[in-house]
N, C-alpha and C positions, 0 to 999 in steps of 0.2 A: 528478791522480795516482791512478793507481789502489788499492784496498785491497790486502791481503793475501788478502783470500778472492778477490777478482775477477783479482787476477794468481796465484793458485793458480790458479782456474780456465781461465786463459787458455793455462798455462804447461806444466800437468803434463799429461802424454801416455799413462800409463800404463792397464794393462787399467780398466776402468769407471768411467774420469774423462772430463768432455763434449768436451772437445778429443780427449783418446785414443780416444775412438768416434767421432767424425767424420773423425778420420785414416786410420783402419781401414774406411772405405770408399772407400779409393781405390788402386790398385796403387802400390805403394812401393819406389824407387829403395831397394834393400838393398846391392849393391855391383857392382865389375865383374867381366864374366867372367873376366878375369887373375887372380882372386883363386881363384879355382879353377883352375888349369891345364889339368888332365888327368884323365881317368877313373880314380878310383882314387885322387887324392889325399889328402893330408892333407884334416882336417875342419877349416874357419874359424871362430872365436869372434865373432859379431857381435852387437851391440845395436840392435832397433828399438823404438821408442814404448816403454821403459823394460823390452823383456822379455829375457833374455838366452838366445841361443839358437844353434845348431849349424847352418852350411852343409856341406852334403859334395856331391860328384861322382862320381855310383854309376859304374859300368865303361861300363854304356849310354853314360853322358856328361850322364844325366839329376843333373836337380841338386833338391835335396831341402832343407828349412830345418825344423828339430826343436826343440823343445823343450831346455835344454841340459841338464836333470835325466833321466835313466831312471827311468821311472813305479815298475823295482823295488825298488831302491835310494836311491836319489839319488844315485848318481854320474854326474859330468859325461864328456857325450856327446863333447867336446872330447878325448876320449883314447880313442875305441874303433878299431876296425879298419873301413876303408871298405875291403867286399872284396865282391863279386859281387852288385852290386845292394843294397847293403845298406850301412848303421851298426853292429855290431857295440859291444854295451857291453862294456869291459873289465871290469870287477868279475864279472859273473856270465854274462857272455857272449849275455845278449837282443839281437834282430839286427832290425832296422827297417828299412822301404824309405821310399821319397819319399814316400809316402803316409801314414806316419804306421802302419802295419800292422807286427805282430810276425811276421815271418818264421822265426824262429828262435827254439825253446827249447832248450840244447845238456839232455842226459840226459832229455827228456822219452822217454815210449814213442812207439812207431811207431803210427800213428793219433790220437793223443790233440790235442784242440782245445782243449784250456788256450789255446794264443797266440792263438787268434781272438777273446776277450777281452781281448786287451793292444792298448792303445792308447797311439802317443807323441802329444802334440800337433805340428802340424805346420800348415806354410800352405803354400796354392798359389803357385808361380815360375811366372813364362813370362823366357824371353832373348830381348833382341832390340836391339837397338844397343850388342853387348858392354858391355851393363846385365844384371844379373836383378834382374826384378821381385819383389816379395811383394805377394801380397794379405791382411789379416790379420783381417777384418771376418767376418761372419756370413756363410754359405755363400749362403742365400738374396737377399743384397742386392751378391752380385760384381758387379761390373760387368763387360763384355765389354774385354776387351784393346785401345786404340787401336790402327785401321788400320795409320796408319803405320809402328808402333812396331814391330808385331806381322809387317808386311810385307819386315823389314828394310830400309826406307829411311830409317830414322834413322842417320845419319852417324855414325862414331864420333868425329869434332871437337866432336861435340857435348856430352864431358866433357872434365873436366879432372882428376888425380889430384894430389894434394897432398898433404901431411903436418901435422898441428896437433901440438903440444906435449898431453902426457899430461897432466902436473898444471902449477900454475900459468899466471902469463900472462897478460897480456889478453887479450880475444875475445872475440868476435863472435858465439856460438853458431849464428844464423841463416845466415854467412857467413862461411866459411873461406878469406881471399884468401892471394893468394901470399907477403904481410908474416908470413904467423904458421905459413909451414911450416918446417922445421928448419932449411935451410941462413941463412935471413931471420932466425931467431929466435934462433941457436948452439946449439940443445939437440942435443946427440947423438943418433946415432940411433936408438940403442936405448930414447931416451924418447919416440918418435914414434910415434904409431899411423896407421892409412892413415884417408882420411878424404876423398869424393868431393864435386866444386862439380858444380852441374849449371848451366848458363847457360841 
């Protein structure tokens, strides 16, 4: 059996713990493209390796994954306006592109590069078998995007979209079968959150 410090260390995934740095070197199934629909959409609330954080779909169609705090405030990016290329914070109206770059200070003067010191944290996506990827490691250690994946001959059979129950329950953490999505499990659906098997 293992200890407590050895399954902490085995367990916890977040930023500067030895499992959360070794996960962060690899591109990461963060969700499906259905989860974003359309350019312009609403922005999605997702958790990866313990960080919580903002998906949006600029009008490009480019998709973008933020940090969920605004570097100016701290309100959450989950409520701003996705409108031309951008994130849009509602509180104080600072505007973000997929890169993590401050596009937009609203009353600033004309020429003034205040925003070119604002930074949101952000990771690189690629999509490619109505998956987006994240990669969430150090710039210098990305690795290159799999052929396949990247070529679009990854099948889209090759998920499967499921529902887990929000609190309670048993489960599986590692594996979310079809036993413990909502209609298997009776919770309503407004206790379900979306939640991707990859086979």
């Amino acid at each position: 059996m293992l200890s407590k410090q050895d399954n902490d260390t085995m367990c916890q995934v977040g930023p500067g713990t030895p499992m959360g740095d070794l996960c962060r070197l690899f591109w990461i199934p963060s969700m499906t493209s259905d989860e974003l629909p359309s350019p312009d959409c609403s922005p999605l609330r997702i958790r990866l390796l313990g960080e919580n954080l903002i998906a949006f779909r600029t009008t490009s169609g480019a998709v973008g994954v933020i940090q969920n705090a605004c570097p100016h405030r701290g309100a959450s990016m989950f409520f701003g306006r996705n409108e031309e290329e951008g994130l849009r914070c509602v509180y104080h109206g600072w505007k973000f592109d997929v890169n993590g770059e401050c596009v937009d200070i609203p009353n600033m003067p004309e020429g003034d590069t205040y925003r070119d010191k604002i930074h949101i944290v952000n990771y690189p996506v690629t999509e490619a078998g109505d998956i987006i990827w994240a990669y969430m490691g150090p710039a210098g250690k990305q690795p290159a995007f799999p052929d396949a994946a990247s070529s679009g001959d990854m099948p889209r059979s090759s998920t499967m979209s499921t529902s887990a129950p929000r609190n309670g329950g048993p489960h599986d953490p590692g594996f979310m079968g079809v036993s413990h999505a909502a209609p298997a499990s009776g919770q309503p659906e407004s206790s379900v959150c979306p939640h991707v098997l990859f086979t």
